[in-house]
N, CA, C and O atoms as a printed pandas DataFrame, in Angstrom:
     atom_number atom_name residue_name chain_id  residue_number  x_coord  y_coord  z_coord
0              1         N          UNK        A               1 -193.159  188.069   20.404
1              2        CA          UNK        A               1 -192.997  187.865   18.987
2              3         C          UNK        A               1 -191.991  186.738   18.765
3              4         O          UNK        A               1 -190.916  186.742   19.365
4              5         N          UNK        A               2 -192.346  185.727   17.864
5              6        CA          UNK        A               2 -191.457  184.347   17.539
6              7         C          UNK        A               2 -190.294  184.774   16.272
7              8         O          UNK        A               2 -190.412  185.301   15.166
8              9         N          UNK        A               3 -189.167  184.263   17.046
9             10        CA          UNK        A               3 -188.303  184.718   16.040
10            11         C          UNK        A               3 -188.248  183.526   15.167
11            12         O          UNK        A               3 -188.276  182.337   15.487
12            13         N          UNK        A               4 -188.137  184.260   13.612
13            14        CA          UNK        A               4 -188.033  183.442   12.487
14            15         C          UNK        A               4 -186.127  182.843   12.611
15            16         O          UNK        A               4 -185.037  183.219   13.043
16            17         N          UNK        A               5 -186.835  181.600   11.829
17            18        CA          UNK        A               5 -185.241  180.615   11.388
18            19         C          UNK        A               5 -184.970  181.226   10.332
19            20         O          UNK        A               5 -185.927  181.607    9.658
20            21         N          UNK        A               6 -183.839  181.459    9.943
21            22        CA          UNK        A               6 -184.217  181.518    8.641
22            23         C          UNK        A               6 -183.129  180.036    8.124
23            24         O          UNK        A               6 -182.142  179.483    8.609
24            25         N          UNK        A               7 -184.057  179.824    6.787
25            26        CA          UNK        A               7 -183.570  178.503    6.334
26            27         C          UNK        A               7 -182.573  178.866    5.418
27            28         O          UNK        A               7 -182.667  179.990    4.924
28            29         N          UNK        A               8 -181.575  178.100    5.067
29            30        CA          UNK        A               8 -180.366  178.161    4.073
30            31         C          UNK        A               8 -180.921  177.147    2.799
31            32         O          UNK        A               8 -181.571  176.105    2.881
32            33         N          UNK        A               9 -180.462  177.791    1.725
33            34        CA          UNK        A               9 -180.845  176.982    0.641
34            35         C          UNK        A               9 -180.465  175.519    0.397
35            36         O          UNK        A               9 -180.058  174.948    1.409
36            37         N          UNK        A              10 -180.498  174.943   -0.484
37            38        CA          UNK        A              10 -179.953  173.532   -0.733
38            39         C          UNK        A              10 -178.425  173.796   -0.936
39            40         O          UNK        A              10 -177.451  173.441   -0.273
40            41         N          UNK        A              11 -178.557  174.601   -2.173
41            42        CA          UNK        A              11 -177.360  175.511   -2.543
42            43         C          UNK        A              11 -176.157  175.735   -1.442
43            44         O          UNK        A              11 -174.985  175.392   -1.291
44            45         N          UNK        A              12 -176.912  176.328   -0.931
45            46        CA          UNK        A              12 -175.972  176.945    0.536
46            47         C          UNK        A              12 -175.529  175.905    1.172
47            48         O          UNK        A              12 -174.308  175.889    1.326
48            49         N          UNK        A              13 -176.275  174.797    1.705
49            50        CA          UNK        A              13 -175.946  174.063    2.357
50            51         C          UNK        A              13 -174.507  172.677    1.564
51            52         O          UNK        A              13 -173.491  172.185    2.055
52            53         N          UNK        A              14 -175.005  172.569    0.568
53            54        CA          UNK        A              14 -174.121  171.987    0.009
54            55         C          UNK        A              14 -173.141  172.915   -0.426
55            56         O          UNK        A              14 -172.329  172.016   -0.645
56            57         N          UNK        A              15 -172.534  173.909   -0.732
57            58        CA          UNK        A              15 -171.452  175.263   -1.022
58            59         C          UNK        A              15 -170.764  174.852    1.150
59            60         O          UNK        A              15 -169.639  174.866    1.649
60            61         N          UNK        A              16 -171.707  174.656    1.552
61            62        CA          UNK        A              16 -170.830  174.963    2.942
62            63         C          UNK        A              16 -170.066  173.453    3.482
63            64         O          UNK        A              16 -169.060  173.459    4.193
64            65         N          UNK        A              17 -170.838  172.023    2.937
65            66        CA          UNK        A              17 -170.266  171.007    2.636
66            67         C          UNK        A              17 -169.074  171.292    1.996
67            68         O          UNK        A              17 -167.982  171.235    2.562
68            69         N          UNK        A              18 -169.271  171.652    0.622
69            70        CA          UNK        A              18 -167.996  171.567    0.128
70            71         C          UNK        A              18 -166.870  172.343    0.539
71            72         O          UNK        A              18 -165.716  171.941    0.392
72            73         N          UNK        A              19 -167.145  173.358    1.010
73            74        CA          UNK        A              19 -165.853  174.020    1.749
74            75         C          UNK        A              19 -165.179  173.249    2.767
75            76         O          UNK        A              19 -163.963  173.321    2.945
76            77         N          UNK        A              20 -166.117  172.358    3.580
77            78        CA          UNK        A              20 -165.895  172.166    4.418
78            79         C          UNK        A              20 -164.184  170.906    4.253
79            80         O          UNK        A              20 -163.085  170.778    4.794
80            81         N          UNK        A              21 -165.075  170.209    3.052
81            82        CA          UNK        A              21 -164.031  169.264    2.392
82            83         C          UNK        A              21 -163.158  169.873    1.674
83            84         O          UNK        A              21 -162.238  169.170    1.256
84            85         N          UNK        A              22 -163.159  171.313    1.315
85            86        CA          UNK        A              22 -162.250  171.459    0.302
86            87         C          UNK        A              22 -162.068  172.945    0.719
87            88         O          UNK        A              22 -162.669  173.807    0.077
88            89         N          UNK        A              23 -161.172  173.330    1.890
89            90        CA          UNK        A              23 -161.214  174.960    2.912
90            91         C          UNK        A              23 -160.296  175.518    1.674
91            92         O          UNK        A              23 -160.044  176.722    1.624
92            93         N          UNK        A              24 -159.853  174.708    0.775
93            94        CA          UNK        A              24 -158.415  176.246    0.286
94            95         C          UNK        A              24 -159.380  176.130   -1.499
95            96         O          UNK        A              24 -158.655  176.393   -2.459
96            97         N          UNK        A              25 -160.844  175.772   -1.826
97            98        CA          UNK        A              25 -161.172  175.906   -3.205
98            99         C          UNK        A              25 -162.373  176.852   -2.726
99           100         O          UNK        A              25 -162.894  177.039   -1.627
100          101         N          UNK        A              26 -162.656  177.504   -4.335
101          102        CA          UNK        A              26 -163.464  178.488   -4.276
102          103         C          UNK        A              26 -164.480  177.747   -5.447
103          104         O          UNK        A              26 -164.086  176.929   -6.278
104          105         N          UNK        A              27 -166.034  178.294   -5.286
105          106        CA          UNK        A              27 -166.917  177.754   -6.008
106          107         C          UNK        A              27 -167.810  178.893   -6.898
107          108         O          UNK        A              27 -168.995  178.758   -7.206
108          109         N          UNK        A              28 -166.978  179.999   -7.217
109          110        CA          UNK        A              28 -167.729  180.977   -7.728
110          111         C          UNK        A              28 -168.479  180.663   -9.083
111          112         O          UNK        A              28 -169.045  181.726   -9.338
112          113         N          UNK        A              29 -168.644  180.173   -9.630
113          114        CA          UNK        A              29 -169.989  180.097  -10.600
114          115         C          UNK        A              29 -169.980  178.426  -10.846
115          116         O          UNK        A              29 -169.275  177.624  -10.233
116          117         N          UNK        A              30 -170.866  178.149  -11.811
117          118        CA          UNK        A              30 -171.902  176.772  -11.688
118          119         C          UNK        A              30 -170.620  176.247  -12.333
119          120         O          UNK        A              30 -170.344  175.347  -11.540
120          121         N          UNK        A              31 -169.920  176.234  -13.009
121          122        CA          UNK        A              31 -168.852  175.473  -13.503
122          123         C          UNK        A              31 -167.865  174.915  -12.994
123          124         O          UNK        A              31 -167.414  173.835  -13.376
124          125         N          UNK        A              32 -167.265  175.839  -11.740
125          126        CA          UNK        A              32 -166.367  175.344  -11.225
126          127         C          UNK        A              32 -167.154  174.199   -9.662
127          128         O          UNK        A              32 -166.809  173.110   -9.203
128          129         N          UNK        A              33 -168.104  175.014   -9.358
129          130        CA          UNK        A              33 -169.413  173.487   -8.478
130          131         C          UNK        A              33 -169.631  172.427   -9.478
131          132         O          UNK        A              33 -169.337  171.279   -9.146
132          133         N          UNK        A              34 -170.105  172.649  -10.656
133          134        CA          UNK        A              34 -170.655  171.664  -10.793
134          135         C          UNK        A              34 -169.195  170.554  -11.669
135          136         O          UNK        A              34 -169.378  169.390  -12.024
136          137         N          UNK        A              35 -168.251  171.099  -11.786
137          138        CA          UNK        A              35 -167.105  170.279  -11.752
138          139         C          UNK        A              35 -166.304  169.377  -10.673
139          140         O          UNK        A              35 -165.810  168.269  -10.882
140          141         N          UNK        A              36 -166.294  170.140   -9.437
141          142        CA          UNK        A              36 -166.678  169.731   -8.144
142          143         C          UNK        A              36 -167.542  168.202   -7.953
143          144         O          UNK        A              36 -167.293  167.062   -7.562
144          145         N          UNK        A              37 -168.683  168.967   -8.489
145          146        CA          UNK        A              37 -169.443  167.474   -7.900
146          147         C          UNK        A              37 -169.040  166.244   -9.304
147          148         O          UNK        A              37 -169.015  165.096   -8.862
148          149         N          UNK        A              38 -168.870  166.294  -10.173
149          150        CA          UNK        A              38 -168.458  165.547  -11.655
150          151         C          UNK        A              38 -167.382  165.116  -10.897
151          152         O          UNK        A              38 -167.093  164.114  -11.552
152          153         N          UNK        A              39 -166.398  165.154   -9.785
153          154        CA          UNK        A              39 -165.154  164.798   -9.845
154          155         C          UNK        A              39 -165.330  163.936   -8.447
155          156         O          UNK        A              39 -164.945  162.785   -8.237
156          157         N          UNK        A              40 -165.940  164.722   -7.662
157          158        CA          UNK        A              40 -166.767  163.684   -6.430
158          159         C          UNK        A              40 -167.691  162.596   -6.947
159          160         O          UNK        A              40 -168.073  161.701   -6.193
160          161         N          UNK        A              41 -168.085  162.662   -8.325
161          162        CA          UNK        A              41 -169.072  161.715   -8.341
162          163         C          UNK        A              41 -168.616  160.670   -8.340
163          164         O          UNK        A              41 -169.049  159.749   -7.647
164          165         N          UNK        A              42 -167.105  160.542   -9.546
165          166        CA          UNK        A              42 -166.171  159.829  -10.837
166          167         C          UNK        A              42 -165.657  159.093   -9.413
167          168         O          UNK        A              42 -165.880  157.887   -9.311
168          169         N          UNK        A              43 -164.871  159.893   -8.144
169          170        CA          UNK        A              43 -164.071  159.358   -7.357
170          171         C          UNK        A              43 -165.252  158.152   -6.416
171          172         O          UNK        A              43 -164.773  157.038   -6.206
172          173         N          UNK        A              44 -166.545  158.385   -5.960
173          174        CA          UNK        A              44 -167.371  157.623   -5.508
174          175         C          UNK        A              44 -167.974  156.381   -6.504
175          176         O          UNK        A              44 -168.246  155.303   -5.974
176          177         N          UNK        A              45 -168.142  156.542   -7.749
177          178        CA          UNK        A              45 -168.528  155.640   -8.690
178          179         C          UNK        A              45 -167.271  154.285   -8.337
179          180         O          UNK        A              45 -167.355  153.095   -8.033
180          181         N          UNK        A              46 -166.079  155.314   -8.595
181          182        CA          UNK        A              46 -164.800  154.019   -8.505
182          183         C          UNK        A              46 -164.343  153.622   -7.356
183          184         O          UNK        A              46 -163.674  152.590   -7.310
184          185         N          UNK        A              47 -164.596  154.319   -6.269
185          186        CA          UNK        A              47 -164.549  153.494   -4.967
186          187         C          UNK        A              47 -165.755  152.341   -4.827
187          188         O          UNK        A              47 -165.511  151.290   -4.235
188          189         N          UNK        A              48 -167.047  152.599   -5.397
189          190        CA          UNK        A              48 -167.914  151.667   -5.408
190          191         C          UNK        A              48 -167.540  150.125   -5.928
191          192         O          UNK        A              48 -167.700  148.977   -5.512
192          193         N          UNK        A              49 -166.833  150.911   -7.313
193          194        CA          UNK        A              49 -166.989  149.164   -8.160
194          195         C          UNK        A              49 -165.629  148.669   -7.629
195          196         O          UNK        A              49 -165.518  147.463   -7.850
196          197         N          UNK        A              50 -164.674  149.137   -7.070
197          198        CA          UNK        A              50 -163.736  148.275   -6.161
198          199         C          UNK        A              50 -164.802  147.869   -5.024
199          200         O          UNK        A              50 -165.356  146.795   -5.261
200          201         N          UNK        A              51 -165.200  148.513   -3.836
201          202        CA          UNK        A              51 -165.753  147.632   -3.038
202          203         C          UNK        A              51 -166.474  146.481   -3.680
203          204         O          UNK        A              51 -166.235  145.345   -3.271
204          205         N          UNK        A              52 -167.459  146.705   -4.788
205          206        CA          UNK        A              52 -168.438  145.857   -5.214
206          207         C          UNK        A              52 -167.307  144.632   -5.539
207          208         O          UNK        A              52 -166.998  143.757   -4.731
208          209         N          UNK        A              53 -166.845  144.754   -6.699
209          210        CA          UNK        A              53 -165.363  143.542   -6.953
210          211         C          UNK        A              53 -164.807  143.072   -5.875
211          212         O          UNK        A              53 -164.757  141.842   -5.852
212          213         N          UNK        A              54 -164.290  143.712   -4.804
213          214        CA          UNK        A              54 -164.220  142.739   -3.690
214          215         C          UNK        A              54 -164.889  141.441   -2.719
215          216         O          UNK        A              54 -164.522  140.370   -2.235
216          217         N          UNK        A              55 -166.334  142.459   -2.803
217          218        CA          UNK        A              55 -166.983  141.522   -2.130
218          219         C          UNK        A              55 -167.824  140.331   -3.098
219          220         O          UNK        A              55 -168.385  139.328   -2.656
220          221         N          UNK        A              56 -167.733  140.754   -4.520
221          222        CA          UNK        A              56 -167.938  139.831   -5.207
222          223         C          UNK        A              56 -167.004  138.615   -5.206
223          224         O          UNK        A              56 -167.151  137.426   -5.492
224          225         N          UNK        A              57 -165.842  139.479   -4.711
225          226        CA          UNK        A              57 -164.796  138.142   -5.021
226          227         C          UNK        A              57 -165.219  137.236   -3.647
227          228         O          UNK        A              57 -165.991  136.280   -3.732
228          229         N          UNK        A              58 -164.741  137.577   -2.654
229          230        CA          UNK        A              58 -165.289  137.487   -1.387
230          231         C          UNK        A              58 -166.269  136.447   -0.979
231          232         O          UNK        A              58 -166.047  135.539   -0.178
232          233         N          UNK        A              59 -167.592  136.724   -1.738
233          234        CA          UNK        A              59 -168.870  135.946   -1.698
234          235         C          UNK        A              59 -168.576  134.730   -2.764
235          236         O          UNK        A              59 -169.110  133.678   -2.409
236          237         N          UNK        A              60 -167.821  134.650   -4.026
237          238        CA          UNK        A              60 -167.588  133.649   -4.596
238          239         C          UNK        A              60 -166.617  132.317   -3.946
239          240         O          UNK        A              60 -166.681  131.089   -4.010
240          241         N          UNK        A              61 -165.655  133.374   -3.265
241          242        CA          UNK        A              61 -164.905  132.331   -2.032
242          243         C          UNK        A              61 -165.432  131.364   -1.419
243          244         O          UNK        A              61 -165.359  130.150   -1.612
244          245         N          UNK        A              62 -166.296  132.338   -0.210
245          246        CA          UNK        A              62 -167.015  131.784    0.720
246          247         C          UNK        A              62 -168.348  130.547    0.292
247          248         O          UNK        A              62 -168.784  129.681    1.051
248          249         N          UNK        A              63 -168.685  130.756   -0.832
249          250        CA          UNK        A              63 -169.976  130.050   -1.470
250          251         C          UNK        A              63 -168.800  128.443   -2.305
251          252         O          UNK        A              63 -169.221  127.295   -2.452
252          253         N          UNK        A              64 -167.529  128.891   -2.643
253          254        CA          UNK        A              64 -166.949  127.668   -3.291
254          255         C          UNK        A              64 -166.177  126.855   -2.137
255          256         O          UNK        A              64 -165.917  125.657   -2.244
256          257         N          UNK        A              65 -165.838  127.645   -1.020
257          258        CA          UNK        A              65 -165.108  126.861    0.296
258          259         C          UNK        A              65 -166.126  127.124    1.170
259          260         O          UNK        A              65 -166.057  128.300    1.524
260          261         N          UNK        A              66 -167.413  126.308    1.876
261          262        CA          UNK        A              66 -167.207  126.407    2.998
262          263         C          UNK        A              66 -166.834  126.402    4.361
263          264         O          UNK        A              66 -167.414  126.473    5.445
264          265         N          UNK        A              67 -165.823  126.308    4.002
265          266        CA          UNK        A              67 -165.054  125.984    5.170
266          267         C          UNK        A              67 -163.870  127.305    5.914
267          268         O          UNK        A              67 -163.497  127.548    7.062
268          269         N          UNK        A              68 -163.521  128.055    4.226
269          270        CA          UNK        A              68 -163.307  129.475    4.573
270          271         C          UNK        A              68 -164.469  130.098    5.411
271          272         O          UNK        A              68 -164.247  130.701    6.461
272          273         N          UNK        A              69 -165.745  129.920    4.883
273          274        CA          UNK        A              69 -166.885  130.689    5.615
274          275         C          UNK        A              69 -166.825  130.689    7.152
275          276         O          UNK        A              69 -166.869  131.655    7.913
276          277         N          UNK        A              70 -166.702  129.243    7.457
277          278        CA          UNK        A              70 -167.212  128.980    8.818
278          279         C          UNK        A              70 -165.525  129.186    9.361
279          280         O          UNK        A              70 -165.368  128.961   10.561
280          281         N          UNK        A              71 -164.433  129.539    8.673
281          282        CA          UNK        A              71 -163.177  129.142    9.411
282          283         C          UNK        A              71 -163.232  131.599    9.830
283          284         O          UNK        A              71 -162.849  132.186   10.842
284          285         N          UNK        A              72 -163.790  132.134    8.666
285          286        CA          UNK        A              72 -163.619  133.853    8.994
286          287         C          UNK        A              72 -164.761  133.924    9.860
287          288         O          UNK        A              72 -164.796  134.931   10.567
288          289         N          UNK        A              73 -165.607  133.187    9.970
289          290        CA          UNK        A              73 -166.741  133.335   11.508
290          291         C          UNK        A              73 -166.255  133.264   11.994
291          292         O          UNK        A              73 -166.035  134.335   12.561
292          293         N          UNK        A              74 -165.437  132.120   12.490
293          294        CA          UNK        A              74 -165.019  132.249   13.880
294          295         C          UNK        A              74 -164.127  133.009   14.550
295          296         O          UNK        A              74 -164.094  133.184   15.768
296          297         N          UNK        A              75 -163.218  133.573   13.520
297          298        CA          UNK        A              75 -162.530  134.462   14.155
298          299         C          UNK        A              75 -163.313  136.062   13.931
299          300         O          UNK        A              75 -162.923  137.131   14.400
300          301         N          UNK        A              76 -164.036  135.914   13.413
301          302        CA          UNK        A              76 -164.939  137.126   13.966
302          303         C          UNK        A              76 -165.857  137.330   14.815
303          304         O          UNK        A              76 -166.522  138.366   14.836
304          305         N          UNK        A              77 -166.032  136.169   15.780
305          306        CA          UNK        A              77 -166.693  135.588   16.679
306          307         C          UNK        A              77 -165.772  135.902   18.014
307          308         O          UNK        A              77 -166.370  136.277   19.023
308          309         N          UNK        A              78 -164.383  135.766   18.052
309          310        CA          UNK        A              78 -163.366  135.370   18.543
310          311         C          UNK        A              78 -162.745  134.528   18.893
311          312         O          UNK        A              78 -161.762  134.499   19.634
312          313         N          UNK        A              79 -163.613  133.306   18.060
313          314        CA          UNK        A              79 -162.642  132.103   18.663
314          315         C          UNK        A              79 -161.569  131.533   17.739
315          316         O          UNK        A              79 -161.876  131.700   16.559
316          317         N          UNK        A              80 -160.158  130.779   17.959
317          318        CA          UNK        A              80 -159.616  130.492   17.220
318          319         C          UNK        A              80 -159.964  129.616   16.344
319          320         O          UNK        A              80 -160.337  128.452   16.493
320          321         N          UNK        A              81 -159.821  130.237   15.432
321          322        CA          UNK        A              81 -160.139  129.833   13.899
322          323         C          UNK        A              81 -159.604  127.916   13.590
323          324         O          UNK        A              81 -160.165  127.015   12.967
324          325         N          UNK        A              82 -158.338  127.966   14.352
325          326        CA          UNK        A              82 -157.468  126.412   13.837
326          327         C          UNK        A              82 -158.124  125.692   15.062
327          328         O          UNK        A              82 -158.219  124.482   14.861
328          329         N          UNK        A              83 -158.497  126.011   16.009
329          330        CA          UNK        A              83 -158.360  124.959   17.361
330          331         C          UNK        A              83 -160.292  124.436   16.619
331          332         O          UNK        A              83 -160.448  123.228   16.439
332          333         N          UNK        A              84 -161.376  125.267   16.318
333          334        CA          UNK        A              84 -162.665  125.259   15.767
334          335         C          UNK        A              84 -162.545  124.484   14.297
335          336         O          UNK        A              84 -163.437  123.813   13.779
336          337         N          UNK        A              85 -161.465  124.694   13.855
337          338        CA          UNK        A              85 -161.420  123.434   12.160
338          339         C          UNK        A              85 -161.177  122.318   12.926
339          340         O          UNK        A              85 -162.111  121.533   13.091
340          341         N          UNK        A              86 -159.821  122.029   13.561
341          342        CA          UNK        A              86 -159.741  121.143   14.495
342          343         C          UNK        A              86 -161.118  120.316   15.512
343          344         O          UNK        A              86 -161.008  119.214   16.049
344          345         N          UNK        A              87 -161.622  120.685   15.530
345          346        CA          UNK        A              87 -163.015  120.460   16.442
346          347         C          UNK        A              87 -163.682  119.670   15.416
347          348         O          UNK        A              87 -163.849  118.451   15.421
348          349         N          UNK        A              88 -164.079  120.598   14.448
349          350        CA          UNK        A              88 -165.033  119.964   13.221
350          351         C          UNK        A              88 -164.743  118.810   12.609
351          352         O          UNK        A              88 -165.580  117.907   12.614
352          353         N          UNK        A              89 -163.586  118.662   12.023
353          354        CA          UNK        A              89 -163.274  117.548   11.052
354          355         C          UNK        A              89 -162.208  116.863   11.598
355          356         O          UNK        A              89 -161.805  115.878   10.979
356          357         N          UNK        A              90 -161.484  117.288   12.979
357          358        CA          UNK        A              90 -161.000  116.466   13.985
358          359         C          UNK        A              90 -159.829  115.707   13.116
359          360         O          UNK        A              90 -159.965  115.188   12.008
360          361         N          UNK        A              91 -158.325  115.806   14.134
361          362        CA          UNK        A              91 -157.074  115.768   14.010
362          363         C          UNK        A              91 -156.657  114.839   12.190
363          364         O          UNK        A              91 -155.746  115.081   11.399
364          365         N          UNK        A              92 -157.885  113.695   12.111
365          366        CA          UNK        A              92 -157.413  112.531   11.088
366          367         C          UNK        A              92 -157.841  113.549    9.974
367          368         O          UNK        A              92 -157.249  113.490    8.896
368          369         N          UNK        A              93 -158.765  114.416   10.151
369          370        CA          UNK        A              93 -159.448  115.229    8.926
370          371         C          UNK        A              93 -158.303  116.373    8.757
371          372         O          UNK        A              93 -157.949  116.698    7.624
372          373         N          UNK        A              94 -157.984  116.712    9.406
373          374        CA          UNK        A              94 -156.412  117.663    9.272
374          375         C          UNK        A              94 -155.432  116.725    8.581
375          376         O          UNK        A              94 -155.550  116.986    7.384
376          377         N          UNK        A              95 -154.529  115.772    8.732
377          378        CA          UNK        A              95 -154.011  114.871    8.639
378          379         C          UNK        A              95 -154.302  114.750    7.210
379          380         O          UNK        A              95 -153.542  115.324    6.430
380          381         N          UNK        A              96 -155.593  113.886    6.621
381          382        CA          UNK        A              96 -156.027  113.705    5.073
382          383         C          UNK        A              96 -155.598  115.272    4.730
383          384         O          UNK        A              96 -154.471  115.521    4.303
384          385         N          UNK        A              97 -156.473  116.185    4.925
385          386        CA          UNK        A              97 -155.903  117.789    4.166
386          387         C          UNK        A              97 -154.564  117.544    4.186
387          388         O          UNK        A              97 -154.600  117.210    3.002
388          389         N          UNK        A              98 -153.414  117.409    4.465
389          390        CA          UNK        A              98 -152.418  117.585    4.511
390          391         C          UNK        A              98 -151.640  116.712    3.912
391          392         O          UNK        A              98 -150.503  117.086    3.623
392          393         N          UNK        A              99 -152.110  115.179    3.541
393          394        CA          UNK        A              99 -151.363  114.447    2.751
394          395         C          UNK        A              99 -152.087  114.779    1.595
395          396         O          UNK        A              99 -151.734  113.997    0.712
396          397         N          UNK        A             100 -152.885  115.523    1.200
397          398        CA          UNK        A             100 -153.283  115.545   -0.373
398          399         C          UNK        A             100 -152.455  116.985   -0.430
399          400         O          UNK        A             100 -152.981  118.008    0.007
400          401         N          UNK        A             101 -151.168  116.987   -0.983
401          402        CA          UNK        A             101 -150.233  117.631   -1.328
402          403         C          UNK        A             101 -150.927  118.582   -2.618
403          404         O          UNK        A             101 -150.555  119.730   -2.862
404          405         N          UNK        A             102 -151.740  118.034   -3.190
405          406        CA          UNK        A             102 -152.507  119.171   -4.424
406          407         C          UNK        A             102 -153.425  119.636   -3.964
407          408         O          UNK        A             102 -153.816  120.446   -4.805
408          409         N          UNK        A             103 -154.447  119.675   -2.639
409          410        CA          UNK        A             103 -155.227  120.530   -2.314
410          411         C          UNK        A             103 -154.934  121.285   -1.084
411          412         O          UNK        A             103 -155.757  121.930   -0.434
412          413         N          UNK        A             104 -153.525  121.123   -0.795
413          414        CA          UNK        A             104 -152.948  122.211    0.333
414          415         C          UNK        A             104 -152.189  123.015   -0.418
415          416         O          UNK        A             104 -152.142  124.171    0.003
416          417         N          UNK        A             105 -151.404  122.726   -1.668
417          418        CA          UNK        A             105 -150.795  123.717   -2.367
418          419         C          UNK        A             105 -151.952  124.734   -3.614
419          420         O          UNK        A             105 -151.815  125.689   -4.379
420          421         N          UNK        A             106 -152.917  123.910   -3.238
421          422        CA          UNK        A             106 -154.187  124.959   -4.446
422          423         C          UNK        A             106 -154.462  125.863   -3.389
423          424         O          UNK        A             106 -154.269  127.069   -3.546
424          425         N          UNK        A             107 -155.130  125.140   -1.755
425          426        CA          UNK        A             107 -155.251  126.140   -0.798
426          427         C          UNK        A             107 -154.611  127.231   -0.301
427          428         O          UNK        A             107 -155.098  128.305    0.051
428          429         N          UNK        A             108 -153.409  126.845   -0.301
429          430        CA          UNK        A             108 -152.309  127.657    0.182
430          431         C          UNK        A             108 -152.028  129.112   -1.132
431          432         O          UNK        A             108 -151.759  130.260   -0.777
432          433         N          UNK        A             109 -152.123  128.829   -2.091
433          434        CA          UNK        A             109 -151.675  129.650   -3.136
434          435         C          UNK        A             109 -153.121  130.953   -3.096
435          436         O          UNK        A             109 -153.103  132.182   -3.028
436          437         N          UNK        A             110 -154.551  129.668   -3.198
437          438        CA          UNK        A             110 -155.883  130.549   -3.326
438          439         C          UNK        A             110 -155.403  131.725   -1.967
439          440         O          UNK        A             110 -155.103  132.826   -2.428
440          441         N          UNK        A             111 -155.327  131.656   -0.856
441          442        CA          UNK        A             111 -155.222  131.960    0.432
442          443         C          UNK        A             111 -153.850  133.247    0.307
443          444         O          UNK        A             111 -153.851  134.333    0.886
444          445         N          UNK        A             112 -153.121  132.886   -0.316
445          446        CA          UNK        A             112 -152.197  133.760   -0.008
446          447         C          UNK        A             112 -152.595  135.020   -1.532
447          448         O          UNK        A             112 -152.170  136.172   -1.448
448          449         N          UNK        A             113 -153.328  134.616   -2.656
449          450        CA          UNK        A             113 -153.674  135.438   -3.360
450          451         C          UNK        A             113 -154.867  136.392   -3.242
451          452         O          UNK        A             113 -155.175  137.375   -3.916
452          453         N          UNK        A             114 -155.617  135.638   -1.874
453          454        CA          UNK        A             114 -156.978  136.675   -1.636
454          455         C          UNK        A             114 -156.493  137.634   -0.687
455          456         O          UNK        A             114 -156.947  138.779   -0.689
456          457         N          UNK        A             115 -155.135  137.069    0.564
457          458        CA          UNK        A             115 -154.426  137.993    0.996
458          459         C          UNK        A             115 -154.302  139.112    0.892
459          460         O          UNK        A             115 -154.751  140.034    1.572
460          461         N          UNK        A             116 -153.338  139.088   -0.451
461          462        CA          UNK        A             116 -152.969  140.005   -1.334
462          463         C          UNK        A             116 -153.776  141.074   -1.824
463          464         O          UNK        A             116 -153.616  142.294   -1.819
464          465         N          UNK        A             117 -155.021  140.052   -2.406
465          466        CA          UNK        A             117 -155.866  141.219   -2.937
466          467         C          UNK        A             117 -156.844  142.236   -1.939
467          468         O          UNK        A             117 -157.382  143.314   -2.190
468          469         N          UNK        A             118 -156.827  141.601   -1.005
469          470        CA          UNK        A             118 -157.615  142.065    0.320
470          471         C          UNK        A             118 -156.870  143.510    1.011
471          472         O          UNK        A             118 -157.354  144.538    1.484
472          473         N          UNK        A             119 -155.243  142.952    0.779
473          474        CA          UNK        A             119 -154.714  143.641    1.776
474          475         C          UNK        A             119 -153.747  144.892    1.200
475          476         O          UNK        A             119 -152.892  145.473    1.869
476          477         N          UNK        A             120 -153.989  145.085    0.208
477          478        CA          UNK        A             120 -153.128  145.926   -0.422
478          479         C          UNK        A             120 -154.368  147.022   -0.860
479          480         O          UNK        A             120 -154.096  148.039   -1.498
């Protein structure tokens, strides 16, 4: 004789989720679950539209510098990022970046404000 499974409801299965996340709350009637999930939803909605705002910011970067693009490849590649700019636009092309005193201090400021927003 084949022994039966027996199956757990949807119910059940999600009641045993949530304990699992939440061992010291109790879910005795639909109000206090379904407040539960209203408060899991609110906290996932707003983790979303921060990620989304980030990488919006992110993709507007990379699409207005390419040169940020190809400079966070490479170090996600592993190669150094300065010795690979260096390569590309080669020592005199470093040199010009660096005497235009208004597009190393726009760079420098953009760079240290995506920092910021990245890293906090």
């Amino acid at each position: 004789m084949a022994e039966e499974k027996q199956v757990k409801s949807r119910r059940d299965q999600f009641g045993e989720r949530l304990k699992k996340k939440y061992p010291d709350r109790e879910y005795a009637d639909d109000e206090a679950l379904f407040g539960q999930i209203s408060d899991d939803y609110d906290e996932y909605d707003n983790k979303l539209s921060g990620y989304e705002e980030r990488e919006r910011k992110l993709t507007d970067m990379l699409a207005n510098d390419p040169h940020s693009a190809q400079f966070i490849t490479d170090m996600a590649q592993g190669k150094d990022p300065w010795t690979s700019l260096i390569n590309r636009i080669g020592i005199d092309g470093v040199k010009e970046m660096l005497d235009d005193r208004t597009a190393v201090r726009n760079s420098v400021l953009t760079n240290i404000g995506l920092l910021m927003y990245f890293c906090v």
